[in-house]
N, C-alpha and C positions, 0 to 999 in steps of 0.2 A: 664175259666182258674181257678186251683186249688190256692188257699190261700195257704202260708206256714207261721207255726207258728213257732217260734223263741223256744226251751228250751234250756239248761245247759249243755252243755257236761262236763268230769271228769275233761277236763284243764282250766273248767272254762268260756271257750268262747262258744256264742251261736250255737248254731247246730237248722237249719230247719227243722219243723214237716209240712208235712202236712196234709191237709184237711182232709183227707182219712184214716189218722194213728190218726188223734185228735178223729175220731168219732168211730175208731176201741177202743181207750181206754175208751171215754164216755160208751159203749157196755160192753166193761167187765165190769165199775162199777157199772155198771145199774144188770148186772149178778149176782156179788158179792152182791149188796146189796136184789136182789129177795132172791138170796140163803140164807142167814144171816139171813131174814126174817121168811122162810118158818121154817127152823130149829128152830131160837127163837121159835114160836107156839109151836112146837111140844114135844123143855123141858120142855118150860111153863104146856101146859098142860098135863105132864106126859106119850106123847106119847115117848120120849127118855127116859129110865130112865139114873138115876146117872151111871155114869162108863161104859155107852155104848160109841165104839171106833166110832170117826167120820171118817169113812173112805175115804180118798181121792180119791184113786180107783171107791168104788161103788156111791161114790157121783158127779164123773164126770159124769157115765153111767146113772142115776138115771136121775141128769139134763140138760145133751145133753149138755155138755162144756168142755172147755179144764182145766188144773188142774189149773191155773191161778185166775180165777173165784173163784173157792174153795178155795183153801189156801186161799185170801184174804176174803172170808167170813168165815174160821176158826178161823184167826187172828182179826176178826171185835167179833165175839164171844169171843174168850177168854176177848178183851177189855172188855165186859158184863159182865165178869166173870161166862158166864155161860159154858164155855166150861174151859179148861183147859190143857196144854203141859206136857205130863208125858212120861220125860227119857227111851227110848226104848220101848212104850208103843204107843204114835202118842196123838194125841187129842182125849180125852175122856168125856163125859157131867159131866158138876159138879153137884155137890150135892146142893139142894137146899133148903135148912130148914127153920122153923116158924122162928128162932133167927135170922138169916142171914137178912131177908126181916122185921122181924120190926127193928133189928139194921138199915139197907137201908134206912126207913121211918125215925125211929125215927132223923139219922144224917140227911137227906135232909128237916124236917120239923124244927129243929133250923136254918140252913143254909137258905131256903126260906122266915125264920120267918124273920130272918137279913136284908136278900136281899128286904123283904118288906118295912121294917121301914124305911132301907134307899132310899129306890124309891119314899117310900110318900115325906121323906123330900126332895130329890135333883133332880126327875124329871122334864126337860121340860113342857111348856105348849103343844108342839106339841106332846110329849111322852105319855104325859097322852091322848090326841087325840087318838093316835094310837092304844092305848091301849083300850080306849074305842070301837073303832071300828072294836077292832079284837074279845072282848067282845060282840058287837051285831051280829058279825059275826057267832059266835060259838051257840050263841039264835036262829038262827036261822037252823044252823045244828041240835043242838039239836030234834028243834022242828018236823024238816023231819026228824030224827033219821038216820042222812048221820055220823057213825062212825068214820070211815078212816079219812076223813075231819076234824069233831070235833075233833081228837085225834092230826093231824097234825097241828090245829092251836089252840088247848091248849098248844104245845108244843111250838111255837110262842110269848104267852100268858105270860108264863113263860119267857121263854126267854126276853120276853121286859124287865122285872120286874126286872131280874138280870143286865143288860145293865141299865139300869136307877139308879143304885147302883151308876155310873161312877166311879167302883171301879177296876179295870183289875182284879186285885188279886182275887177278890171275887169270879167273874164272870167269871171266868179259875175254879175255886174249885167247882160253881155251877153245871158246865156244865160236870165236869168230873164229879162227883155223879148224873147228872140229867139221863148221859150215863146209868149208871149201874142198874138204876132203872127204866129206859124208858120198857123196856119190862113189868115188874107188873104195872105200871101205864096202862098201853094200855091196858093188859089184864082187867082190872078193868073197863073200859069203856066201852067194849062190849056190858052190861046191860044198857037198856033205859033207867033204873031207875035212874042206878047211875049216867051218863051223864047228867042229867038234874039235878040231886042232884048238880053235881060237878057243873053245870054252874049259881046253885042258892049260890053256895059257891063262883064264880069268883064274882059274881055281889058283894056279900059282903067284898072281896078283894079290887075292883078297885071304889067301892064308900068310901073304907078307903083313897087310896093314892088320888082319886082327890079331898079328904077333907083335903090332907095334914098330916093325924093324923096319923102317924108312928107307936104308940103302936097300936093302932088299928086295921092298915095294917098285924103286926105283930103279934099279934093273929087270926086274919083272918088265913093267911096261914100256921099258924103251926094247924090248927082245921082240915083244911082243904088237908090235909097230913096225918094226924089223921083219917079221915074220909076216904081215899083213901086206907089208910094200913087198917084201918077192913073189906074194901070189900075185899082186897088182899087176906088177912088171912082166912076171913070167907069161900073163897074158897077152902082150903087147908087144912081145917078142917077133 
């Protein structure tokens, strides 16, 4: 027998979903986000240039889906800012400049710096656990050079670091700038070198906050931002 899931109708009161319609929408976002994905790459590295139109049309045909899917990975992109909504025009790729991406860096590396000083000083002892664990985790991806992974629990990584602020405020500003910058950080990872660079830079992070020492932490990950934006850059050159 099929499960029904309870959501929201317009007057308020619940309306049953089921089984079968909760894993039809699971689908599209699984969709949405391949697509969101596939295209990030492609402005990244120059296969879209600036001001080419994202078509909703060829983009259904192209990925074998309904237009559903697309619009909400247009709308996941412009959130990146790498795409953009222009008046009689549709969505078109943004422009993506040297200034644009160290301004990115430069704001996300005082914002990190912050969010570190205050994770050394008001983290849990189980938070700092955690953290170290997602730390030997990522040593270890590094080490098999498993990308995808290392990149999905650096992001993790981070994320502890800002929740260990237990600042809401902060950690709503981190996550919205970590958005916008999450595609040049990934790209930047690609390279085994720098993967390993990055995760001899997290060890120097998270042996700052479980010594407590806040400025420490804090220089750690503004170096370490710093470090991330000249792989960026140096690509773009």
């Amino acid at each position: 027998m099929t499960k029904n899931r309870a959501t929201t109708a317009p007057d308020g009161k619940p309306t049953p979903v089921s089984g079968e319609q909760a894993k039809g929408e699971q689908a599209k976002r699984l969709h949405s986000a391949v697509i969101a994905d596939e295209l990030e790459a492609e402005i990244i590295d120059g296969r879209l240039a600036p001001g080419t139109r994202l078509d909703e049309q060829a983009l259904t045909e192209r990925f074998g889906v309904s237009r559903t899917p697309v619009r909400e990975a247009l709308h996941e992109l412009a959130s990146r800012a790498l795409a953009e909504r222009v008046p009689y025009r549709g969505v078109l790729v943004a422009e993506i400049t040297r200034e644009r991406v160290d301004a990115l860096f430069e704001t996300m590396g005082e914002i990190e710096a912050t969010c570190g000083r205050l994770a050394a000083e008001r983290m849990t002892v189980s938070e700092r656990a955690a953290l170290e664990d997602l730390h030997q985790t990522m040593s270890r991806l590094a080490e098999a050079g498993k990308e995808r992974d290392y990149e999905l629990t650096n992001t993790a990584f981070h994320t502890a670091i800002f929740e260990g602020t237990h600042n809401l405020e902060l950690i709503e500003v981190a996550n919205a700038l970590r958005l916008k910058l999450a595609p040049f950080r990934k790209s930047q990872l690609k390279a085994t070198e720098r993967m390993q660079r990055s995760n001899e830079e997290h060890a120097a992070i998270l042996a700052a906050i479980i010594d407590r020492d806040g400025r420490k932490a804090e220089k750690a990950l503004r170096r370490h931002l710093m470090s991330a934006a000249k792989a960026v850059l140096a690509k773009m050159a």
